[in-house]
C-alpha positions as CSV (number, residue, x, y, z in Angstrom):
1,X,108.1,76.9,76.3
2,X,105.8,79.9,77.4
3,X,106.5,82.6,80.2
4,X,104.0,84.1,81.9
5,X,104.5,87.9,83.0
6,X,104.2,88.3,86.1
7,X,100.8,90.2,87.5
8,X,101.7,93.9,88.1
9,X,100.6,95.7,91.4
10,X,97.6,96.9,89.6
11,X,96.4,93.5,88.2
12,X,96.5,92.0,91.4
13,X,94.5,95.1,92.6
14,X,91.7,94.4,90.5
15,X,91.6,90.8,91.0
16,X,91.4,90.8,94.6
17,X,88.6,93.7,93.9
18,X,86.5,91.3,91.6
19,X,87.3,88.7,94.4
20,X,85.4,90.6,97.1
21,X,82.5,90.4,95.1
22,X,81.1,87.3,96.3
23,X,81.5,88.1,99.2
24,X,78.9,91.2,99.3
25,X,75.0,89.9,100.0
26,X,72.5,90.7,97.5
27,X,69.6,92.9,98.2
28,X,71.4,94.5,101.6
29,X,73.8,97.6,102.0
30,X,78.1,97.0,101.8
31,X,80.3,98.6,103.5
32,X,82.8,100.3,101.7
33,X,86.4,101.8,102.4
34,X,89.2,103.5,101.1
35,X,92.0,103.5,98.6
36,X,93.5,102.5,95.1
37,X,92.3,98.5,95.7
38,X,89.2,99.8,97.2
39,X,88.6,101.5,93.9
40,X,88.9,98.6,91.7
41,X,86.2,96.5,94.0
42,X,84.4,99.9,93.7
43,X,84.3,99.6,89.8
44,X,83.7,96.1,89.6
45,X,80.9,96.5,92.5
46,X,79.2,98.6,90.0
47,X,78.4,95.2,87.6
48,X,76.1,94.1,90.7
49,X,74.4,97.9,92.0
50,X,71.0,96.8,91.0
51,X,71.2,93.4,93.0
52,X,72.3,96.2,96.3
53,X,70.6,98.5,98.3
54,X,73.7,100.8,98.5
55,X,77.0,101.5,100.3
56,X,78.5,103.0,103.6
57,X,81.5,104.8,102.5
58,X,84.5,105.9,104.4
59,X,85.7,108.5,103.0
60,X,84.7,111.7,100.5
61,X,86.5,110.3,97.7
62,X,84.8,106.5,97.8
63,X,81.5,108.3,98.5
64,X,81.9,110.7,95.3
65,X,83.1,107.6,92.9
66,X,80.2,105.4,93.7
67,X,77.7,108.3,93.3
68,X,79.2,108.6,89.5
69,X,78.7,104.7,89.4
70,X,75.2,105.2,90.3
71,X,75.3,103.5,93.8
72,X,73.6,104.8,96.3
73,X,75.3,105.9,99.4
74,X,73.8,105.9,102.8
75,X,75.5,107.9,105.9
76,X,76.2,105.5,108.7
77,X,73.7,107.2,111.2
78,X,71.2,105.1,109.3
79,X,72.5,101.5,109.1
80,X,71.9,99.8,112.2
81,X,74.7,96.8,111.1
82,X,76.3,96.0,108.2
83,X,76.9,92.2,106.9
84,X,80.2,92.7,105.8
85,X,83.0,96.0,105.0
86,X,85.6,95.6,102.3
87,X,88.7,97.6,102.9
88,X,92.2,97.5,101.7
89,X,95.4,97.9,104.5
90,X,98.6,99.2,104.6
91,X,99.9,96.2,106.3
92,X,97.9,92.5,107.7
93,X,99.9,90.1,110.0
94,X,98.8,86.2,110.8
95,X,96.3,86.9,112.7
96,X,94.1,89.5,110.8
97,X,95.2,92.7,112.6
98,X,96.2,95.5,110.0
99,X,98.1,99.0,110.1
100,X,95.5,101.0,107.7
101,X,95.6,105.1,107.3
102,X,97.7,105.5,104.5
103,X,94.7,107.0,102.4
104,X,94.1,109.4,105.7
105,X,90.6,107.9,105.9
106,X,91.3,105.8,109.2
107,X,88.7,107.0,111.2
108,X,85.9,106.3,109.0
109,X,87.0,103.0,108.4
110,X,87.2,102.2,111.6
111,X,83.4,103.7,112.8
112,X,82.2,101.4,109.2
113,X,84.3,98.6,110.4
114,X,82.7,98.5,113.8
115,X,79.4,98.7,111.9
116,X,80.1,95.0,110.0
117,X,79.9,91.8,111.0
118,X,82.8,90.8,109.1
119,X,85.6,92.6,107.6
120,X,87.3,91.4,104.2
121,X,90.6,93.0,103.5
122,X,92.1,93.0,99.6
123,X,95.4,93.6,99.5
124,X,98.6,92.3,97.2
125,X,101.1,89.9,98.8
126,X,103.3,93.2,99.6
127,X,100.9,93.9,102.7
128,X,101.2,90.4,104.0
129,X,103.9,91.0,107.5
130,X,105.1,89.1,110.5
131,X,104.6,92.1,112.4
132,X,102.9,94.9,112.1
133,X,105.0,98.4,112.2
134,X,107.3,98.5,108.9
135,X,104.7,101.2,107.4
136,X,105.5,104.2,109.1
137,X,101.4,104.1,111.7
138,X,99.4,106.5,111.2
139,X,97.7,108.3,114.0
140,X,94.8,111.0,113.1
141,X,95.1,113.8,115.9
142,X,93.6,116.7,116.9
143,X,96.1,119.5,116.0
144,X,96.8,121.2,119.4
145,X,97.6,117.3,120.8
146,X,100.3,116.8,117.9
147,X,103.8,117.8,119.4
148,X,102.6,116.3,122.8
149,X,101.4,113.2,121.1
150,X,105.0,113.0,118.9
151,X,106.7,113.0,122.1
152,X,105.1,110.0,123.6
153,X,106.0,108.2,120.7
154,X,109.3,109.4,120.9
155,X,109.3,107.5,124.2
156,X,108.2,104.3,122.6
157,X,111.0,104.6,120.5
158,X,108.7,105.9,117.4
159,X,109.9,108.8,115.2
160,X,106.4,110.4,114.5
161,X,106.1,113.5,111.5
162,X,103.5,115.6,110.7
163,X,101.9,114.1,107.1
164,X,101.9,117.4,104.8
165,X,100.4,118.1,102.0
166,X,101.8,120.7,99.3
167,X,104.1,122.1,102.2
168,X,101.2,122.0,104.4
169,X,99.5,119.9,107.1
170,X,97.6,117.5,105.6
171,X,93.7,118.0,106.8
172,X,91.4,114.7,107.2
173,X,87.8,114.5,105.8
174,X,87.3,115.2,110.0
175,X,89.2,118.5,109.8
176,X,92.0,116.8,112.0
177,X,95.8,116.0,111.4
178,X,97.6,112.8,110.7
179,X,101.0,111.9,112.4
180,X,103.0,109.2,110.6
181,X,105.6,107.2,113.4
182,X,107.9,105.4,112.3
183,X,110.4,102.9,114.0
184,X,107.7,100.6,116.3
185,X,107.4,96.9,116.1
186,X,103.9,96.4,117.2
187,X,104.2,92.8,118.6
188,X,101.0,93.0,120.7
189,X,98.1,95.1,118.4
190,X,95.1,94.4,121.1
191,X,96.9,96.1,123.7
192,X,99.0,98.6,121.8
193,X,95.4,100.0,119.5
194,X,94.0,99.9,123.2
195,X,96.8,102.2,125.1
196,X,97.1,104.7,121.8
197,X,93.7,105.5,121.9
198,X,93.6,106.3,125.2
199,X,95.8,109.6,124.8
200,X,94.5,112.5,125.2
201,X,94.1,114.0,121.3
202,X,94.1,111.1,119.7
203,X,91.3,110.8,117.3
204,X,92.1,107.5,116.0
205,X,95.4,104.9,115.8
206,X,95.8,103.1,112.5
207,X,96.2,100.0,114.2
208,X,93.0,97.7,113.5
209,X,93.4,94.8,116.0
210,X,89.7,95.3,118.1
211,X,88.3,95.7,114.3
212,X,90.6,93.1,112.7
213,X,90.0,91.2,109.4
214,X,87.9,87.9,109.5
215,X,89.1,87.2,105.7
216,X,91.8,88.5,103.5
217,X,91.5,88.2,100.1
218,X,95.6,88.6,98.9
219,X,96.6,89.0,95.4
220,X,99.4,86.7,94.8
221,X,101.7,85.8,91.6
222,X,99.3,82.5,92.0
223,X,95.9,84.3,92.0
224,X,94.1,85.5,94.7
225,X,94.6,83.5,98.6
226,X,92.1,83.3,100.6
227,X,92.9,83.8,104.3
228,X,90.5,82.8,107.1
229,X,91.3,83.9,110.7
């Protein structure tokens, strides 16, 4: 009799990453996000550069890993549209909406997002929720808005923190600051993204519901599941 090991986190990474390959369309520019899966469809997006125009990346550290794969990166200003963005999440319910941030790129993900026609999330089986709101949101912030902002929250029933980062406020590629909230059930993402953004000093809420997923590609103990919404 033979026993299979199961797939580690990491091997179901990179086969969801090799999985969003066909999904990216020869000869035209991909969206690109943010993240330890992101980095494996990064590395194995690098097998196919010369059939691609480039990348719009979300984040400083995606943009600097496929400039050392030699893939051109364009800034967002000059791509009218995208076809399609590939982006890991934090957390994807039944319906496509995700909680995404965790990386502290959630801003840029969302402007490249809105950019595609489609999104394809990767993500392990871990990510896969009933309701979004188990991973402590996270809400990028202007600074001076942050106690104001933590206290509204509070309200909702949310414990929100500042993110640090060696002992010090963590600072976004946008030169803002994250709060993390915990202790929200977000049973409605449409209307929740929707009322969060409309705070005074909020940048961007993690919450991806108006720029949901039209495919997950999830890493499974079976191989990768392919989730249409």
């Amino acid at each position: 009799m033979t026993t299979t090991t199961p797939l580690t986190q990491d091997e179901l990474k990179t086969l969801v990453g090799q999985a969003a390959l066909q999904y990216v369309v020869p000869g035209e520019i991909v969206g690109v996000g943010t993240g330890s899966t992101v980095n494996k469809f990064i590395d194995a997006l690098a097998g196919m550069k010369d059939q691609i125009k480039g990348a719009v990346s979300s984040s400083v550290a995606s943009t600097e890993r496929l400039k050392a794969l030699g893939i051109a990166v364009f800034d967002a200003n000059e791509v009218p549209s995208l076809s399609v963005y590939i982006d890991g999440a934090d957390e994807i319910d039944g319906q496509g909406h995700m909680v995404k941030g965790g990386g502290a790129a959630l801003t840029r993900e969302k402007i490249v997002a809105a950019l595609a026609e489609r999104f394809v999330c990767i993500a392990d089986e871990s990510k896969l929720v009933k309701a979004l709101g188990q991973f402590p949101l996270p809400v990028e912030v202007i600074p001076m808005a942050a106690k104001h902002i933590a206290r509204r929250f509070a309200v909702m029933g949310g414990q929100a923190s500042l993110r640090l980062k060696d002992g010090q406020p963590l600072v976004t590629d946008n030169g803002q600051h994250i709060l993390d909230v915990k202790g929200l059930s977000i049973t409605d993402p449409l209307a929740f993204e929707s009322e969060i953004n409309q705070w005074p000093g909020v940048v961007t809420v993690g919450v991806f519901a108006h720029q949901k997923a039209s495919v997950c590609l999830l890493g499974t103990a079976q191989g990768v599941k392919t989730i249409t919404y």
